[in-house]
NULUMLUM-858467 format. One line per 8 residues: for each residue x, y, z of C-alpha. Coordinates in pm, whole numbers, plus 50000, padded with zeros to 5 digits. Each point is the difference from the previous one (the first is absolute). Last residue first. Layout:
NULUMLUM-858467
X/Y/Z | ...
END
This chain:
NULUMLUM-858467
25492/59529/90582 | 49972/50417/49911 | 49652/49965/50143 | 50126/49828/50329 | 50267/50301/50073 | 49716/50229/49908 | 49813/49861/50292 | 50291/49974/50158
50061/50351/50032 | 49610/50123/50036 | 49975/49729/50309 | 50321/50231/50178 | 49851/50335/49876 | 49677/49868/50196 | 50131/49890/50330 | 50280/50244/50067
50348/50038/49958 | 49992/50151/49656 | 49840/50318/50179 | 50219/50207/49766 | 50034/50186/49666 | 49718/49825/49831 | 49852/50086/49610 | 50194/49667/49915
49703/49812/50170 | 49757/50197/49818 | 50157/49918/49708 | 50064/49622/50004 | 49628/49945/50121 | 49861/49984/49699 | 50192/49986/49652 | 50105/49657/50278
49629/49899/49986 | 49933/50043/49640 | 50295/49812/49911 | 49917/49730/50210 | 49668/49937/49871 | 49983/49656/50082 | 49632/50042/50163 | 50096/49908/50355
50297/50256/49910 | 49777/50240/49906 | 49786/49984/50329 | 50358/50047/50159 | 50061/50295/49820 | 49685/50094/50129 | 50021/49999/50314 | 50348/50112/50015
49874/50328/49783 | 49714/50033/50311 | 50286/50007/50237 | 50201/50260/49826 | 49753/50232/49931 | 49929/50010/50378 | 50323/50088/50044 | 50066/50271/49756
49666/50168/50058 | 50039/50294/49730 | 49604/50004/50063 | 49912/49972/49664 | 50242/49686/50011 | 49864/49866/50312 | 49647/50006/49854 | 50079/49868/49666
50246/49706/50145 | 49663/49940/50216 | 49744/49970/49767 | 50244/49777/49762 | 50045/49790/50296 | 49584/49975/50055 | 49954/49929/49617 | 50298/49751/50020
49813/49801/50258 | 49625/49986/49855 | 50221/49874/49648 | 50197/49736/50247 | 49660/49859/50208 | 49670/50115/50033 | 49798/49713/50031 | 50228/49809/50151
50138/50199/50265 | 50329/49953/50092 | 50196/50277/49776 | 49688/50225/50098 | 50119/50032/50351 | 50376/50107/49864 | 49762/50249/49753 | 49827/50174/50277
50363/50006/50206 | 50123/50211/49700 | 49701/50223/49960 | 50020/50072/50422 | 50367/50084/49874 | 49926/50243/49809 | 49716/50183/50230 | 50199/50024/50316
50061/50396/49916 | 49633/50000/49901 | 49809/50129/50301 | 49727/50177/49744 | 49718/49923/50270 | 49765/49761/49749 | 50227/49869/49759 | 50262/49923/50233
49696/49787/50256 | 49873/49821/49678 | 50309/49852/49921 | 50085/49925/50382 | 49655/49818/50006 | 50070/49835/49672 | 50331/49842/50205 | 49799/49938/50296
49695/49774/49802 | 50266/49859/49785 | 50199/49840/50319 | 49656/49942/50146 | 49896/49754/49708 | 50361/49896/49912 | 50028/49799/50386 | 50309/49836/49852
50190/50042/50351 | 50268/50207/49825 | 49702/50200/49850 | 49826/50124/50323 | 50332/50087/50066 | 50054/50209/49715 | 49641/50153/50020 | 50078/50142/50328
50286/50137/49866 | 49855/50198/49742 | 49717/50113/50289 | 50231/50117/50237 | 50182/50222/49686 | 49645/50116/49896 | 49905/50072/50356 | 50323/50272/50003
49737/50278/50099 | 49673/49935/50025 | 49934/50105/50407 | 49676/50037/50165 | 50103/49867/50360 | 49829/49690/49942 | 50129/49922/49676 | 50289/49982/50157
49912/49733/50289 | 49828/49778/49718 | 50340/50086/49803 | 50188/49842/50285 | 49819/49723/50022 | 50032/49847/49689 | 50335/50113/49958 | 50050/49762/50296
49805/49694/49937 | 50117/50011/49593 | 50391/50007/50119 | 49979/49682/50197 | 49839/49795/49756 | 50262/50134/49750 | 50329/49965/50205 | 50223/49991/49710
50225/50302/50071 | 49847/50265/49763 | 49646/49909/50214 | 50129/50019/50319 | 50144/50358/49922 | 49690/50146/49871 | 49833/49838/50307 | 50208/50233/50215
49922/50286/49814 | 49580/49945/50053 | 50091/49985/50336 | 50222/50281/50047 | 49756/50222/49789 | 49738/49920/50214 | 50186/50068/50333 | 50041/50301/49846
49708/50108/49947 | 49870/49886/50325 | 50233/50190/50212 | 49965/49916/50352 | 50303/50127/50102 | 50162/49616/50186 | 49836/49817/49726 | 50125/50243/49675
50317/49988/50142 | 50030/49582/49989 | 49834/49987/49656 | 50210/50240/49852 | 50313/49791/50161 | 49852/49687/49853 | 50001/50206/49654 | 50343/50083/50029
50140/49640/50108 | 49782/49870/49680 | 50167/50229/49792 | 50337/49983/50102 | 49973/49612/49957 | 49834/50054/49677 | 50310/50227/49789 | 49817/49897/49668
50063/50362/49888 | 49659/50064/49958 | 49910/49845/50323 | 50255/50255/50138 | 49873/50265/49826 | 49631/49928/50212 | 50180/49976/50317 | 50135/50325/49934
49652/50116/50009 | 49952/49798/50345 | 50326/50062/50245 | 49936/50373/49872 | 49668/50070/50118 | 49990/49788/50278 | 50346/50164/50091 | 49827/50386/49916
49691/49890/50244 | 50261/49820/50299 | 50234/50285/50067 | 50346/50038/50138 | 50036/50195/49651 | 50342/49821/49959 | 49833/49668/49902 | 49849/50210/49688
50275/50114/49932 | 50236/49696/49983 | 49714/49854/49804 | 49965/50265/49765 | 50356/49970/49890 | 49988/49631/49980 | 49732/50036/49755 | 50103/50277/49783
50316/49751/49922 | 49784/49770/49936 | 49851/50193/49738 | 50306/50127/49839 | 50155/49602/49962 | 49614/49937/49849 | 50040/50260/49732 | 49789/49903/49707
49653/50245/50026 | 49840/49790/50227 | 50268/49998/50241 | 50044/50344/50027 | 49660/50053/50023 | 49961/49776/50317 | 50311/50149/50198 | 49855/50374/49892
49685/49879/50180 | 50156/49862/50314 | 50295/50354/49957 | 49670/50245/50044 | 49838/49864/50281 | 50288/49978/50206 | 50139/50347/49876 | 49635/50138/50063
49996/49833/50402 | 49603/49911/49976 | 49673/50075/50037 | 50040/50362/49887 | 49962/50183/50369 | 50128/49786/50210 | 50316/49892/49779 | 50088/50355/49970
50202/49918/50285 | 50266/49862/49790 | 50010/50339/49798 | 50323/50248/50088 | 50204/49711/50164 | 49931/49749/49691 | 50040/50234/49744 | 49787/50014/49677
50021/50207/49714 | 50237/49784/49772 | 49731/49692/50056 | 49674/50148/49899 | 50207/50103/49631 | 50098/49670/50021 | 49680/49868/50094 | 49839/50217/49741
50234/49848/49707 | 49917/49622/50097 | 49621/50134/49931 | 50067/50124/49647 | 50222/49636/49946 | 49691/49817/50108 | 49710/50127/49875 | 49778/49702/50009
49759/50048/50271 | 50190/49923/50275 | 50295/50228/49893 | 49802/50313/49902 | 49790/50019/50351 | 50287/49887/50217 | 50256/50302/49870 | 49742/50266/49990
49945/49872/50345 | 50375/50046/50072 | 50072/50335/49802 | 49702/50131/50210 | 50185/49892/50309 | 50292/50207/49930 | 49844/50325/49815 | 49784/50009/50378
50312/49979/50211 | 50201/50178/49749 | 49745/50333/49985 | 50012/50175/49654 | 49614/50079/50107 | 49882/49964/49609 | 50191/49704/49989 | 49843/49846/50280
49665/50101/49827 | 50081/49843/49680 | 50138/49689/50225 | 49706/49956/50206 | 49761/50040/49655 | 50207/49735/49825 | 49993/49759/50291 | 49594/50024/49989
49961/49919/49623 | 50243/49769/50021 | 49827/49801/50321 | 49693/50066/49802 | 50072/49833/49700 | 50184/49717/50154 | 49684/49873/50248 | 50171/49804/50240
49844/49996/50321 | 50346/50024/50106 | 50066/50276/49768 | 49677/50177/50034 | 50076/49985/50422 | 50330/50124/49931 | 49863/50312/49812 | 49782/50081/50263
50232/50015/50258 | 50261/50173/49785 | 49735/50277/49973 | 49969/50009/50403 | 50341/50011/50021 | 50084/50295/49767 | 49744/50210/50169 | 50170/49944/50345
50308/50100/49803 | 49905/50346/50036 | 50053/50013/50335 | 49856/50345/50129 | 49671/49850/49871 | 49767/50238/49789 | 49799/50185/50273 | 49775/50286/49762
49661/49812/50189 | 49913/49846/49662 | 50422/49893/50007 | 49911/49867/50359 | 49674/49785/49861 | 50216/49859/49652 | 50265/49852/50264 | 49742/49828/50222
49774/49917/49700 | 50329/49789/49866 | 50107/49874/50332 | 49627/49792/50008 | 50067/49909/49629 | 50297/49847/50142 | 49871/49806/50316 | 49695/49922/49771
50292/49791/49785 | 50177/49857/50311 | 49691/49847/50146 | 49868/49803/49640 | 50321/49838/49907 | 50214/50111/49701 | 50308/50075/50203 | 49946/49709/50226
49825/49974/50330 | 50296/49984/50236 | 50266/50194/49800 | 49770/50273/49779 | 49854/50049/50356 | 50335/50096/50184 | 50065/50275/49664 | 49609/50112/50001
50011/50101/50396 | 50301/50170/49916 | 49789/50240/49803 | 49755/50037/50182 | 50222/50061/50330 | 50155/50362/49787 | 49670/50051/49846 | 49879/50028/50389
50247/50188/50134 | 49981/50278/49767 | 49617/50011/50029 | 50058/50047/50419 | 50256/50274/49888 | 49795/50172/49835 | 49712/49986/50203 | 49696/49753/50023
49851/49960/50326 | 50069/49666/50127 | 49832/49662/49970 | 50121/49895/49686 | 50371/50017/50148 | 49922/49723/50201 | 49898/49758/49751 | 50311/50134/49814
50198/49885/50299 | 49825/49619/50085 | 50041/49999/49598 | 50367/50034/50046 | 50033/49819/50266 | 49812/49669/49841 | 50201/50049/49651 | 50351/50000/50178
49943/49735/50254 | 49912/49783/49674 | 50308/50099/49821 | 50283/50007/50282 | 50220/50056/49686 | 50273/50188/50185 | 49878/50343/49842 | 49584/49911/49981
50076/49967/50454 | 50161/50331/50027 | 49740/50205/49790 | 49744/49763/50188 | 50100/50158/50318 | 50022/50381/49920 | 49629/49949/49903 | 49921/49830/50243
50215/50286/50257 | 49796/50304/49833 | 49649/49824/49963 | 50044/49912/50407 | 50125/50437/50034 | 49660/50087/49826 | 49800/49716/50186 | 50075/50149/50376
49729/49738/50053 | 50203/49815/50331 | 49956/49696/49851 | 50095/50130/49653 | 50348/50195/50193 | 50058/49638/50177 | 49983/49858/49636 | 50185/50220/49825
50322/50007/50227 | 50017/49615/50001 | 50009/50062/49594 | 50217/50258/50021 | 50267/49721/50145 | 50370/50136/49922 | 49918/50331/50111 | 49798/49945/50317
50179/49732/50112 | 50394/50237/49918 | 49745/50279/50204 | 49991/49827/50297 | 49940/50248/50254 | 49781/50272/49800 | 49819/49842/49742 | 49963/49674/50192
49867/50198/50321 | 49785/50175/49768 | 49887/49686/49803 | 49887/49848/50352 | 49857/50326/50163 | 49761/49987/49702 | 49892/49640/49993 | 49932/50085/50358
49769/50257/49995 | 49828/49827/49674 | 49958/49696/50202 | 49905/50192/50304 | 49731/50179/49820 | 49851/49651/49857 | 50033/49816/50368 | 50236/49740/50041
49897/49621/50103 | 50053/49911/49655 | 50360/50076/50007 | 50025/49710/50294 | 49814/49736/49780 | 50148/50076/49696 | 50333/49925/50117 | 49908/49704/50139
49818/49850/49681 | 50355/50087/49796 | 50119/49777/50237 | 50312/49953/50230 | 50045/50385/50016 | 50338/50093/49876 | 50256/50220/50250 | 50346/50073/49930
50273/50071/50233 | 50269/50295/50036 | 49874/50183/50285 | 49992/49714/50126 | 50093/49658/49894 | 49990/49794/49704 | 49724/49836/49830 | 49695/50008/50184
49674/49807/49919 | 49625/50136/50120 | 49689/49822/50071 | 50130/49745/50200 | 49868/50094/50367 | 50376/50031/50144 | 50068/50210/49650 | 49722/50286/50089
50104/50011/50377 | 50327/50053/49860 | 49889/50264/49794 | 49805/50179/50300 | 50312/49964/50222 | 50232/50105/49757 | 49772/50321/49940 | 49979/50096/50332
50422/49963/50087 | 50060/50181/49676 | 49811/50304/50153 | 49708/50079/49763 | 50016/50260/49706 | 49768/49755/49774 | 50085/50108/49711 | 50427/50054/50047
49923/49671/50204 | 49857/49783/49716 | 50224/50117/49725 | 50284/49871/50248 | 49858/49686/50076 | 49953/49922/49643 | 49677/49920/49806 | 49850/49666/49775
49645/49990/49997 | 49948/50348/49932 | 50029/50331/50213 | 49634/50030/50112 | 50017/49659/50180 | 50339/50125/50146 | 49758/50287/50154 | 49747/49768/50104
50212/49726/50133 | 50197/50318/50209 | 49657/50180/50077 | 49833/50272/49844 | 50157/50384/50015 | 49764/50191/49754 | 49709/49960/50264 | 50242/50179/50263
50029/49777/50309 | 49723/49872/50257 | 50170/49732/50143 | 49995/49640/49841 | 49735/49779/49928 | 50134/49661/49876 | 49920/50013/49606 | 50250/49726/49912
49881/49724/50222 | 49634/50094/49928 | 50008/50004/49654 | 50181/49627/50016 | 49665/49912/50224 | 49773/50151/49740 | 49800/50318/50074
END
């Protein structure tokens, strides 16, 4: 036995086996423990125990902060610590473990309820596993609803891990769809929606569900079903495959409106709502978020946010923002934007203000509002470090180079995007990688590097044609052609294929703004060709089509645009 082991082991009088020592009993508490949790376990006269602890602190291996019965206790090292719990037998571990969560259960129950994970682990030591599963799972409930992501996934699977072990009952099957399932919501946020882990978490809830119904025990929460189908819908969409995210957000909505439930009708409306907007159908998907909208009310659904990913009004109003924009109403938009903002910032909650801080991020670059950009997308980047939430940290990245690149900072811009869709890619994600891409190949451009510039901009081409994520489409067109302006060998006919691409695009798409920028593209293409007429027949009536927004970047170049055409 080592000389420390030896100082802390000390033979004592012959005492219950369950009773231990002082070092080895505050051992058996944790690292850090309070003189009054110490006592209650102990049940030594305070005169005893001081002695033993100071004994403890005049050899350096404990600190005290404040005095008794009111001090706190931390072992110097973690080595120390190990050293005296090592020196307990394997039934007096368990015997003690077990005296430890009953004195917390009983004499300091506010501990006991605010910590279930301190609970859970004396109750594992002590191998009473069915009340340990009870008080993880209890624990990463609590942690996935203040965004404690990581702690989250780790107690939850430390729960269902548990839960595997027992006989299976009703109940026991109850509780373990119930963890599954919020298992999938923490994982969606540090792996990534599309990413390996969270997808077998969800196929995993799936055979847990369809194995009670075999056993005639649907789930008393019938929304538990709803969750595990949004699940696998968000991971299509952020894989982005556009067939199958509609296909999938039709068949939650037919069977939401089979149910007549609003919780389920509500979210449904939403997907239905994503699926039709990013691939094209804007104005269909603006009406589902309205219809998502007028159903939802912050103090009924806000916690829904554990169960669906996200707050629904949060996620609903980023996406409405976007469409509204798209389809001519940037005044509307914003106005979407500083709503969910407010909201989101409300929630207390770091996943719905990732969420929020970024999509809106992604109006604001529309809007050529940069400095709110960039300040949102640091912000993602800031959450996403302190969660440990890859995707988002990603998609703050990628954002933030976005931003560098619409404000002259090319160099700059092409390091970070760069980087941040290596980190995307990683988690499995597609989604929005044609928009990266578009403006990866603008700053590749501004630094007259045309090779990569064409290489990015083809990529983005390729990428809409391949997963159907066409609400970026037009304007992809429109930057192919402002690349194709400076390329030789392609040059002005290349370019006013590309803008006549994109004017067809946004117009099938009853994409107001988009339409306008590819008509200012080529109106001024006609204007380098002295077809002035031409260019004003243009742009004049798209332009005139606009009841507001006239304050920002792009009705403000439209205006004297036509100002310089009338010259």
């Amino acid at each position: 036995m080592s000389g420390l082991r030896l100082f802390l082991y000390k033979p004592r009088p012959a005492r219950r086996p369950a009773q231990g020592s002082s070092t080895q009993v505050a051992a058996a508490t944790g690292r850090e423990f309070s003189h009054a949790l110490l006592n209650a376990v102990m049940r030594q006269r305070d005169v005893e125990l001081g002695s033993a602890l100071d004994r403890l602190i005049a050899a350096g291996l404990l600190f005290r902060q404040g005095l008794p019965p009111y001090a706190t206790y931390l072992f110097k090292h973690a080595l120390v610590r190990d050293a005296a719990y090592g020196t307990l037998l394997r039934e007096q571990r368990r015997a003690l473990h077990a005296r430890i969560a009953e004195t917390l259960e009983v004499q300091f129950a506010d501990i006991a309820e605010s910590r279930p994970e301190l609970l859970a682990r004396h109750w594992t030591e002590a191998g009473l596993i069915e009340k340990a599963a009870s008080l993880w799972g209890k624990a990463g409930q609590r942690s996935l609803a203040r965004s404690a992501l990581v702690e989250a996934a780790e107690q939850l699977t430390r729960a269902l891990d548990q839960i595997a072990t027992l006989p299976g009952t009703p109940v026991v099957r109850r509780e373990q769809i119930k963890l599954q399932v919020a298992l999938v919501n923490a994982l969606t946020h540090v792996k990534g929606y599309a990413a390996p882990e969270p997808k077998a978490a969800v196929e995993r809830a799936r055979q847990f569900i369809e194995q009670a119904e075999a056993l005639g025990e649907p789930p008393e929460d019938p929304l538990l079903l709803f969750s595990v189908l949004y699940s696998a819908w968000a991971a299509s969409f952020v894989a982005f495959n556009g067939d199958v995210a509609r296909d999938l957000a039709s068949q939650f909505l037919a069977l939401a409106e089979k149910q007549e439930q609003t919780v389920p009708l509500m979210i449904g409306n939403r997907l239905m709502g994503n699926s039709l907007t990013l691939t094209g159908d804007i104005v269909k998907g603006r009406a589902h978020y309205n219809q998502a909208f007028a159903l939802y009310d912050p103090a009924t659904h806000r916690t829904l946010a554990t169960r669906f990913g996200q707050d629904v009004g949060v996620s609903t109003l980023v996406y409405r923002s976007l469409a509204r924009w798209m389809l001519g109403y940037p005044e509307a938009a914003l106005a979407d934007v500083d709503h969910v903002l407010e909201d989101a910032r409300d929630s207390g909650h770091a996943v719905p203000l990732m969420y929020a801080q970024f999509h809106t991020s992604l109006t604001n670059v529309l809007c050529a509002k940069y400095a709110a950009a960039n300040a949102q997308s640091s912000e993602v980047v800031r959450l996403a470090d302190e969660k440990g939430a890859a995707l988002w940290k990603a998609l703050g990245t990628m954002q933030k180079g976005c931003v560098l690149a619409q404000s002259g900072k090319a160099s700059e811009a092409i390091q970070m995007i760069t980087s941040g869709i290596t980190m995307y890619r990683s988690t499995g994600s597609r989604l929005y990688l044609p928009i990266f891409l578009s403006h990866l190949s603008r700053a590749h451009a501004e630094l007259d590097q045309f090779d990569d510039a064409w290489r990015c901009i083809t990529e983005a081409i390729t990428a809409v044609e391949t997963t159907k994520e066409r609400w970026y489409e037009a304007e992809i067109h429109r930057i192919a052609g402002e690349i194709a302006l400076k390329l030789p060998q392609l040059g002005s006919s290349q370019a006013g294929a590309y803008f006549e691409r994109a004017l067809t695009v946004a117009r099938a798409e009853q994409a107001k703004s988009w339409e306008l920028r590819a008509a200012m593209s080529m109106a001024r293409l006609c204007l380098d060709q002295d077809m002035r007429k031409k260019a004003r027949t243009l742009l004049a009536p798209i332009y005139g089509w606009f009841t507001e927004g006239f304050d920002t970047r792009d009705l403000k170049e439209a205006e004297a645009l036509l100002h310089t055409l009338d010259a």
